[in-house]
PyMOL CGO cylinders between C-alpha atoms (Angstrom):
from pymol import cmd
from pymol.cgo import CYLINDER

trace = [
    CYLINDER, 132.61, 127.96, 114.79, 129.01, 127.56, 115.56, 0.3, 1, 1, 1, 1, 1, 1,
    CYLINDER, 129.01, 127.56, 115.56, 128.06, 127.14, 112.05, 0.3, 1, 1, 1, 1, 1, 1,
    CYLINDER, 128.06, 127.14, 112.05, 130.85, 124.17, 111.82, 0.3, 1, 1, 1, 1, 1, 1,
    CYLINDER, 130.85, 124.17, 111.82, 129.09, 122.41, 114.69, 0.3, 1, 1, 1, 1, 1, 1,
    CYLINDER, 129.09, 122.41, 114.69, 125.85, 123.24, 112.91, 0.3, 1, 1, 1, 1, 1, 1,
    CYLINDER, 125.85, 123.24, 112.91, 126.92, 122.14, 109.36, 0.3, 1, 1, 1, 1, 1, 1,
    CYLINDER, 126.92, 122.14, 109.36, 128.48, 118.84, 111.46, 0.3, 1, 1, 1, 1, 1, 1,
    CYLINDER, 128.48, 118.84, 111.46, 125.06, 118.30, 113.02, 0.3, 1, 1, 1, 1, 1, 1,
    CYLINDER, 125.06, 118.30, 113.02, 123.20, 118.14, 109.78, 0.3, 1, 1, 1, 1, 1, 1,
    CYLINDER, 123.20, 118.14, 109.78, 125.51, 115.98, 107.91, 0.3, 1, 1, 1, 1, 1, 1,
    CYLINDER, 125.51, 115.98, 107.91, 125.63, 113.44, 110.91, 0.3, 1, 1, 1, 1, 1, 1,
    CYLINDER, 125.63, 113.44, 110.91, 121.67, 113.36, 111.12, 0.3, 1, 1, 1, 1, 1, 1,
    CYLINDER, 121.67, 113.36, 111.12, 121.72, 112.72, 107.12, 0.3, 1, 1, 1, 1, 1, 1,
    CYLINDER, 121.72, 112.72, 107.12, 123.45, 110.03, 107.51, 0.3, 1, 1, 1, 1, 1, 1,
    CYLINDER, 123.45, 110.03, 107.51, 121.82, 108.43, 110.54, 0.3, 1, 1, 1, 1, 1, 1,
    CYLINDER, 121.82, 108.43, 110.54, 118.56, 109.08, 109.02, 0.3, 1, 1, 1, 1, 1, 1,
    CYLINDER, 118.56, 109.08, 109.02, 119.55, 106.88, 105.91, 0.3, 1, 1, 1, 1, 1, 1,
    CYLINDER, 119.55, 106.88, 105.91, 120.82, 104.41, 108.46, 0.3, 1, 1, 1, 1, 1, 1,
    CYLINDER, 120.82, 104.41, 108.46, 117.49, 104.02, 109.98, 0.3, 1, 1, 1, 1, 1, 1,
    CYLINDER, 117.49, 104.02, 109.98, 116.31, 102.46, 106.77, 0.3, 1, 1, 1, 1, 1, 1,
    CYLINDER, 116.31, 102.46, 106.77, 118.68, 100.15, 107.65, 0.3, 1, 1, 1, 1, 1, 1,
    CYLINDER, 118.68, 100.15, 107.65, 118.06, 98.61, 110.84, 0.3, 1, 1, 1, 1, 1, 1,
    CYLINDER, 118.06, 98.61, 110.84, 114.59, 96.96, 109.83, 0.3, 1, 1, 1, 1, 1, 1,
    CYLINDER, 114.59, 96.96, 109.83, 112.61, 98.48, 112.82, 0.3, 1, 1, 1, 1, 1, 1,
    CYLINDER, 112.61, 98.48, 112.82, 115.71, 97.64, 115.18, 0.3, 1, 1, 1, 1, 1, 1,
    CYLINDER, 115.71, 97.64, 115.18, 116.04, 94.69, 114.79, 0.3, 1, 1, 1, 1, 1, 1,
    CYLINDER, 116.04, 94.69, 114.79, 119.03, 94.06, 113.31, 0.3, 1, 1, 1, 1, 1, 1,
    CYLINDER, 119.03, 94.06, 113.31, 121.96, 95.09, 116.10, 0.3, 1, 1, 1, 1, 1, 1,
    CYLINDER, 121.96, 95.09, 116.10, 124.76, 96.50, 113.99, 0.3, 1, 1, 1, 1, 1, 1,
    CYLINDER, 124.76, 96.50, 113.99, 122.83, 99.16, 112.14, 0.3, 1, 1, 1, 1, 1, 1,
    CYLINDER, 122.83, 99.16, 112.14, 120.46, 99.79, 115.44, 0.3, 1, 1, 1, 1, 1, 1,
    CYLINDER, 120.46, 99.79, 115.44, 123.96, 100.79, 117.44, 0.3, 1, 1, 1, 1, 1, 1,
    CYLINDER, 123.96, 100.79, 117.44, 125.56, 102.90, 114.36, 0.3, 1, 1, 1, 1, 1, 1,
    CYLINDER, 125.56, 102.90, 114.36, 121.63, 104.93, 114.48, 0.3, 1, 1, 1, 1, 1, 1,
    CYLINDER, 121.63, 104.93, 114.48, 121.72, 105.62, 118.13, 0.3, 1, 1, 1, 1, 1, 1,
    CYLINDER, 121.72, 105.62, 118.13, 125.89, 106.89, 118.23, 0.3, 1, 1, 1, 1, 1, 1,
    CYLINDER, 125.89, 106.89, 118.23, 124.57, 108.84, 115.08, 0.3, 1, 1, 1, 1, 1, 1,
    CYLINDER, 124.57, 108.84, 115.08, 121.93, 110.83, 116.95, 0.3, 1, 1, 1, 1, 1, 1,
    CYLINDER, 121.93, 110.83, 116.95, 124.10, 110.89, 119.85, 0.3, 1, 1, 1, 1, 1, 1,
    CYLINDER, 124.10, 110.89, 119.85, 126.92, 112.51, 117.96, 0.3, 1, 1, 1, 1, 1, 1,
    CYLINDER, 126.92, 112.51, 117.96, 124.15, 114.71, 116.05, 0.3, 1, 1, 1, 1, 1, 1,
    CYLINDER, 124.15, 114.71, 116.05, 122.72, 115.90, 119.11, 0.3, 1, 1, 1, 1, 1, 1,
    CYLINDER, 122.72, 115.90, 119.11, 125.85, 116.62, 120.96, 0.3, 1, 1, 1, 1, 1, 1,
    CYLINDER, 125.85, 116.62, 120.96, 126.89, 118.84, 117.63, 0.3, 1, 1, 1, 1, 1, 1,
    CYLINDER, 126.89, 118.84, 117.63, 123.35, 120.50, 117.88, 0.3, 1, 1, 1, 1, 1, 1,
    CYLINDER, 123.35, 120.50, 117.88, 124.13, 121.00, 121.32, 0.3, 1, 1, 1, 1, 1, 1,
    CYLINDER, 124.13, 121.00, 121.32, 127.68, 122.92, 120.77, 0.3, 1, 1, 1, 1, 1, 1,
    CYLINDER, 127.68, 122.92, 120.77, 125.76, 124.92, 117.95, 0.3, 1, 1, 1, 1, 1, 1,
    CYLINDER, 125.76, 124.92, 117.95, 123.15, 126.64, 120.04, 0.3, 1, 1, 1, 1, 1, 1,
    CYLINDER, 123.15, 126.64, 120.04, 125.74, 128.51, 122.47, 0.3, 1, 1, 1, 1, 1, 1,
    CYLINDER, 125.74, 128.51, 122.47, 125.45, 130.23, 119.87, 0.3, 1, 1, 1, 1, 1, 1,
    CYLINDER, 125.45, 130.23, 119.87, 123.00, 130.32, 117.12, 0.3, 1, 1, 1, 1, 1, 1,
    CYLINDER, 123.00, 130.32, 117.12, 119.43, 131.13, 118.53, 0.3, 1, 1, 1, 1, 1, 1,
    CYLINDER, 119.43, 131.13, 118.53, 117.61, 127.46, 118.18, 0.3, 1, 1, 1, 1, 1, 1,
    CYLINDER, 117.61, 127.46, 118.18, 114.80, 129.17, 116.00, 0.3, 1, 1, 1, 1, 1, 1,
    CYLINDER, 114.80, 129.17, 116.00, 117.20, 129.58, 113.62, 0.3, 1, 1, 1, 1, 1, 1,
    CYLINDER, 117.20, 129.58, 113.62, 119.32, 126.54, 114.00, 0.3, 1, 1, 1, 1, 1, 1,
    CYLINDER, 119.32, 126.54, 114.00, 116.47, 124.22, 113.98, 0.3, 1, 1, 1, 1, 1, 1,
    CYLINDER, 116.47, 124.22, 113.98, 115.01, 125.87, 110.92, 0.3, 1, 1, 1, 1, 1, 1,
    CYLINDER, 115.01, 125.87, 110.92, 118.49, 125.66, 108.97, 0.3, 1, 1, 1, 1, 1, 1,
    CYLINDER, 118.49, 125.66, 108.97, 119.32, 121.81, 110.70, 0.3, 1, 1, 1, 1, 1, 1,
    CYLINDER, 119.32, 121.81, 110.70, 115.49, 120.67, 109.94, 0.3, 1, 1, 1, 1, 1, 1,
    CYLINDER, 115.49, 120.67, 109.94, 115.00, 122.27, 105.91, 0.3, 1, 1, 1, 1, 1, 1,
    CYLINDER, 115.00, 122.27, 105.91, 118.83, 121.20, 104.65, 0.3, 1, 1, 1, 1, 1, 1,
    CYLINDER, 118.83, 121.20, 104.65, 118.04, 117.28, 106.67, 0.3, 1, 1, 1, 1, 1, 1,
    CYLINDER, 118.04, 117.28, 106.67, 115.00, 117.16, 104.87, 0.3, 1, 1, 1, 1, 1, 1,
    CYLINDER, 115.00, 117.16, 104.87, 115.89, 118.38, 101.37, 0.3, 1, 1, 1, 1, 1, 1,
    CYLINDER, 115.89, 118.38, 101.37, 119.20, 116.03, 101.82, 0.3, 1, 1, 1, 1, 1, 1,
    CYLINDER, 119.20, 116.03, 101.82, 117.27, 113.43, 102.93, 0.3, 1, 1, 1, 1, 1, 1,
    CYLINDER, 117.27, 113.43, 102.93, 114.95, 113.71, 99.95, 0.3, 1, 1, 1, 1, 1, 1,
    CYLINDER, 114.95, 113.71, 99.95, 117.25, 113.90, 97.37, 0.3, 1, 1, 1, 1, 1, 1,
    CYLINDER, 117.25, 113.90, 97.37, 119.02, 110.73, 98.50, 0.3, 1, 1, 1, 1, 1, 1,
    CYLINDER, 119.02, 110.73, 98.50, 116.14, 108.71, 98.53, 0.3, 1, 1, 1, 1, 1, 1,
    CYLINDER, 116.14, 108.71, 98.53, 114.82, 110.10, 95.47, 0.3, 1, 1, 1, 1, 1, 1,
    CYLINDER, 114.82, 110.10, 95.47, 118.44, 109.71, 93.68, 0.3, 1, 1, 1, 1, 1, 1,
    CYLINDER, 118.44, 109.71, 93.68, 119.82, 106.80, 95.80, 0.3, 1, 1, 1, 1, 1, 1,
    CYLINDER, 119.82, 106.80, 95.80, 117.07, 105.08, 96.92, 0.3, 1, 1, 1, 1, 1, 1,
    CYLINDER, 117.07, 105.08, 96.92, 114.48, 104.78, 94.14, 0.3, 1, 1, 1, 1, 1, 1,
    CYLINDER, 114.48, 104.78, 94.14, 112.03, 106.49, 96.11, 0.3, 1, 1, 1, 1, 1, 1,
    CYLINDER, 112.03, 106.49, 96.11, 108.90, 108.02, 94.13, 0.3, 1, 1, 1, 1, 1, 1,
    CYLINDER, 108.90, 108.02, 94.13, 109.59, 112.46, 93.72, 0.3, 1, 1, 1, 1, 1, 1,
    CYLINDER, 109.59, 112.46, 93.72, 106.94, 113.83, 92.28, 0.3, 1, 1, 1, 1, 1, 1,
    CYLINDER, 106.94, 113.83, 92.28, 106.78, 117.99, 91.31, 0.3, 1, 1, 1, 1, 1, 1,
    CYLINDER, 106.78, 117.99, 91.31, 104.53, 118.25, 94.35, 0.3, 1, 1, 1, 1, 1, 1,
    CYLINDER, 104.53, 118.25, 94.35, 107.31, 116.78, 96.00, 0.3, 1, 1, 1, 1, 1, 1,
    CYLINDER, 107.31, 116.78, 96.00, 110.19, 118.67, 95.31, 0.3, 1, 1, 1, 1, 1, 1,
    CYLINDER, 110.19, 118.67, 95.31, 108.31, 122.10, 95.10, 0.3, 1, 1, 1, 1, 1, 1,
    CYLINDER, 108.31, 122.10, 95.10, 107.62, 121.52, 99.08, 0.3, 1, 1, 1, 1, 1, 1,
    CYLINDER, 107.62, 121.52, 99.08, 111.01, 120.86, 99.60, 0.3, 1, 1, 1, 1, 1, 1,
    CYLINDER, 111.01, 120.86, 99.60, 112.21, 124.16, 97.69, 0.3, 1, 1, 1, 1, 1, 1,
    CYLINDER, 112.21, 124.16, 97.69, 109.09, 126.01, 99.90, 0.3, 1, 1, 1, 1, 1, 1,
    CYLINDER, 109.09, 126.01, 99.90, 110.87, 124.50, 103.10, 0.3, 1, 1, 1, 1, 1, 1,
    CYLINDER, 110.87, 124.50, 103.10, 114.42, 125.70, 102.05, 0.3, 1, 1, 1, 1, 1, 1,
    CYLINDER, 114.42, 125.70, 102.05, 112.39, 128.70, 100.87, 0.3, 1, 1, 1, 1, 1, 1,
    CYLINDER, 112.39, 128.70, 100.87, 111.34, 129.43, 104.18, 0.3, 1, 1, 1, 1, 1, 1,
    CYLINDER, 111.34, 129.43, 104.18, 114.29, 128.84, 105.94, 0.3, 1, 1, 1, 1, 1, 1,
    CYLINDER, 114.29, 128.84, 105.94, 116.39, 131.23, 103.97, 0.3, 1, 1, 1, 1, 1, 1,
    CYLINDER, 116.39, 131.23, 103.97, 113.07, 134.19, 104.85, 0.3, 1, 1, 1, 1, 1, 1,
    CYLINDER, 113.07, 134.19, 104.85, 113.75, 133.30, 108.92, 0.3, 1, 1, 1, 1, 1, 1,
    CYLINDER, 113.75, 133.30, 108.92, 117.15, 133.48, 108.13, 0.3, 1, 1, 1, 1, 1, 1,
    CYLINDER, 117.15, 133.48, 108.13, 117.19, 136.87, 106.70, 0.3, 1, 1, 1, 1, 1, 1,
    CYLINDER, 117.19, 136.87, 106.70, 114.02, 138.26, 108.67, 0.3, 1, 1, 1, 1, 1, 1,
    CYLINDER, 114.02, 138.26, 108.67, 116.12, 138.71, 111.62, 0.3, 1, 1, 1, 1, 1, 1,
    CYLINDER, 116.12, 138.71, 111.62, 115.23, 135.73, 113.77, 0.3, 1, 1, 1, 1, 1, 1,
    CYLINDER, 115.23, 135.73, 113.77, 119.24, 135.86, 114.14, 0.3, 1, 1, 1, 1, 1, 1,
]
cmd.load_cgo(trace, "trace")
């Protein structure tokens, strides 16, 4: 169940994260409320996930799939620039994750 919360947790900070773009520095108050339920409702998921997955490994696995997810979207959905520089850093970060993962941090 862990995992679930985990999984939960990344998917709400994706889309909070792309809300952010949204809310023009805070100032605009609909957007600026959804962002901070978002990372409320992130967080408490987080939260529920380390019981029991070590954080080590849940931050590595909640930080490297919310960054490549994040990425992708704004390279796909947002027109933002991806270079191969780019997107070999994000397969290095998922890269990495996947050798914590399996090197026994859990």
């Amino acid at each position: 169940m862990a995992y679930v919360f985990l999984f939960g947790a990344i998917c709400a900070e994706i889309v909070t994260t792309i809300g952010l773009k949204y809310t023009d520095g805070f100032t605009r108050p609909g957007p600026s409320v959804a962002v901070v339920v978002g990372y409320a409702i992130t967080f408490g998921l987080f939260a529920q996930a380390l019981r029991t997955i070590p954080v080590g490994t849940a931050y590595a696995i909640w930080s490297a799939l919310g960054t490549a997810a994040i990425a992708a979207i704004g390279f796909t959905l947002l027109d933002e620039p991806a270079s191969a520089t780019t997107v070999a850093g994000i397969v290095l970060i998922v890269a990495g994750v996947v050798a914590v993962h399996l090197g026994g941090a859990h």
